[in-house]
C-alpha positions in Angstrom: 2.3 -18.2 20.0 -0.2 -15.9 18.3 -3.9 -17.0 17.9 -5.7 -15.6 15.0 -9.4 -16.0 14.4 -12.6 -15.1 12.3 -16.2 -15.9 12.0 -16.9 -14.9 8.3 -20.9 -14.4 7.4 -22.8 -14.1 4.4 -25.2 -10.7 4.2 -26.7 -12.5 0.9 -28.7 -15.1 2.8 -28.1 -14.3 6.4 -25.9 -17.3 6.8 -22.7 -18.1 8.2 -20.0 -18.2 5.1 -18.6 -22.0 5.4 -15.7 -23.3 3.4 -14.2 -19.6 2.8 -10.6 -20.3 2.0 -8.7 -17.9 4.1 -4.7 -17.3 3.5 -2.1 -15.3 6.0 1.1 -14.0 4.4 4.0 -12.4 5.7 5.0 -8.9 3.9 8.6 -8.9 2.8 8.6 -5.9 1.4 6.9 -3.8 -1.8 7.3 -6.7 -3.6 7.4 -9.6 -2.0 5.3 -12.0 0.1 5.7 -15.5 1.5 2.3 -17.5 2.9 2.6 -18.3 6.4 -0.6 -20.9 6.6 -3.8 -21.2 4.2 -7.2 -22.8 6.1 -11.0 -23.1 5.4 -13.5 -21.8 7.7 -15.5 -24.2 9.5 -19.4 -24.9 8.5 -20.5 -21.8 11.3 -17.5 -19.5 9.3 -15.5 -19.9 11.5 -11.6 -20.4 11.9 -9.1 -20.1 14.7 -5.5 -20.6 14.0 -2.5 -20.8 16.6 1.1 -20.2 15.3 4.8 -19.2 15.0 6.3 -16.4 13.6 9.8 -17.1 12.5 12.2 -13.7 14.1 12.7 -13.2 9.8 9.1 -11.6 9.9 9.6 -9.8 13.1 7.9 -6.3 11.6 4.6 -7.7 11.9 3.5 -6.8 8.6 1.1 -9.4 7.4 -2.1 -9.4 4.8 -5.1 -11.5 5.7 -6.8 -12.8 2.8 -10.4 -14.0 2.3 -10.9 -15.8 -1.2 -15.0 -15.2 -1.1 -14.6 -15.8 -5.6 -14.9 -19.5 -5.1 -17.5 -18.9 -2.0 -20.2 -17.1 -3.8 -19.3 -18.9 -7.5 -20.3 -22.2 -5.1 -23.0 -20.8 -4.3 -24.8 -19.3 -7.8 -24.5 -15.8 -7.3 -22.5 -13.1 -9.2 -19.2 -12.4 -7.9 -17.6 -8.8 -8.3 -13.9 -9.2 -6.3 -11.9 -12.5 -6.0 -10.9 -11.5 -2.8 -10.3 -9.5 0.4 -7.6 -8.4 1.6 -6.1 -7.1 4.5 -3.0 -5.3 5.5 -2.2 -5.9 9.5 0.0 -5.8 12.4 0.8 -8.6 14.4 3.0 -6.7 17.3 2.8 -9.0 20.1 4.4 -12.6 19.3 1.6 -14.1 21.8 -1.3 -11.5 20.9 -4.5 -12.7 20.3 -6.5 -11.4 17.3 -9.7 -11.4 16.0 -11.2 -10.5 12.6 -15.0 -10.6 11.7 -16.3 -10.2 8.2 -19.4 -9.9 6.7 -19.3 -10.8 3.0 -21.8 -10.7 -0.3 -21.3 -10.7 -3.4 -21.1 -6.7 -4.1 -18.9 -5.8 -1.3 -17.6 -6.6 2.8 -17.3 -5.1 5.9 -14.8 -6.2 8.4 -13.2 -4.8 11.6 -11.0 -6.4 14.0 -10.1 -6.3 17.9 -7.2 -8.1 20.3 
């Protein structure tokens, strides 16, 4: 089983970014995508999620998503992206991975480690 987790913060107000709505998909191919689960970070920003991978998505080739549009329109200020995405690996089928972000309205910074 693979754990994935983050702990998303906001750089406007120093906060941690509750409520972010935060989507895992499975890369086909060029063209083609299929959601494996889509969660809300806890009230501290964060979110841990333990799963499955189905042997049809055994590449590993996934994109983490971070819809921060709805956060910061919540939340009065000016939004410039929708979202953030990520393209990842997944290798290991009972790795564990974590993905940190810092969010504002103007840009993110993010980095990961297993």
């Amino acid at each position: 089983m693979i754990t994935l987790s983050t702990h998303t913060l906001d750089s406007s107000n120093g906060q941690h970014a509750g409520g972010i709505n935060v989507s895992l998909y499975a890369i086909i191919d060029k063209n083609t995508s299929k959601e494996i689960w889509n969660k809300k970070t806890d009230k501290g920003g964060r979110l841990t999620v333990e799963f499955d991978i189905d042997s049809i998505y055994a590449s590993g080739e996934f994109q983490l998503s971070f819809n921060i549009g709805s956060y910061f329109k919540t939340n009065s200020i000016g939004v410039q992206a929708s979202a953030i995405a990520l393209n990842i690996y997944l290798p290991s089928p009972s790795g564990n991975y974590h993905f940190p972000i810092i969010i504002s309205p103007h840009g993110a910074s993010l980095w990961w480690s297993n």
